[in-house]
N, C-alpha and C positions, 0 to 999 in steps of 0.2 A: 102161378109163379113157382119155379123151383128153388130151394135151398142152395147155400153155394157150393157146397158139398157135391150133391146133386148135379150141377150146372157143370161145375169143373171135369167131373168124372162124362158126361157127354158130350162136351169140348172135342176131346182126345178121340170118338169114335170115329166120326166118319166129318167132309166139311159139310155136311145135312145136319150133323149135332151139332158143330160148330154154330152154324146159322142158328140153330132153336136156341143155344146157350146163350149166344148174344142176341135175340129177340124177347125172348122167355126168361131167360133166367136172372140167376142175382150178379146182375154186371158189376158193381161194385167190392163184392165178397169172393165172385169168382175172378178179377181181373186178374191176376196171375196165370192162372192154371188157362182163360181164355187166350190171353195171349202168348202164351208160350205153344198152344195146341195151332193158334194162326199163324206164329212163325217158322214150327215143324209144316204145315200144308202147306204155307207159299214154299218154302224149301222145297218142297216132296219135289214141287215142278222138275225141280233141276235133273230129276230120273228118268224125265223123258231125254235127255244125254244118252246115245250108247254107250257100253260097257264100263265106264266111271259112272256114268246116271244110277245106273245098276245099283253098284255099290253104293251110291250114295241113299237109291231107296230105302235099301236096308236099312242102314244109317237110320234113315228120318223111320222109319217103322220102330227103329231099337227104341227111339227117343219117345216115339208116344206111345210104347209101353209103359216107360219107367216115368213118364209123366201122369200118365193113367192109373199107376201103383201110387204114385205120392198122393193124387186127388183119392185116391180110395183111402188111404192113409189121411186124409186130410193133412199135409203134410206140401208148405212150399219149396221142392228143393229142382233146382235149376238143371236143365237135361244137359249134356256135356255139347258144347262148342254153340248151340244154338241157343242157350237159356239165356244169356246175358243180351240176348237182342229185346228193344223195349220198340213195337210198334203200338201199344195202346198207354193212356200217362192219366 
């Protein structure tokens, strides 16, 4: 089992760490950082949109970096326009 440290920081890589964080890891310690990284990859979808999708990938990429920096930071701070969505409670 991994730390939630750990957990949050492979949330944000790909939705393959996604799945192991929420299989594997410390679901309770990571619940932030898990769901803010399932609310950036449901969003991602929206980039398969031409030319606004586009942008808006980047978008979702900007956001799980700077999500990926605060789990490295250990550190809960909300990605801009998507942080405040609560899919897990």
């Amino acid at each position: 089992m991994m730390d939630a440290k750990t957990t949050g920081i492979v949330a944000y890589l790909t939705w393959i760490g996604l799945l192991i964080a929420i299989l594997l890891g410390d679901r309770e310690g990571a619940r932030f950082h898990i769901n803010q990284a399932l609310v950036i990859w449901l969003f991602s979808f929206l980039g398969l949109i031409p030319l606004i999708g586009w942008i808006w990938s980047i978008f979702c990429f900007v956001c799980a970096v700077i999500g990926f920096i605060g789990a490295l930071n250990g550190e809960e701070r909300e990605v801009p326009l998507l942080g405040r969505v609560q899919l897990l409670h």
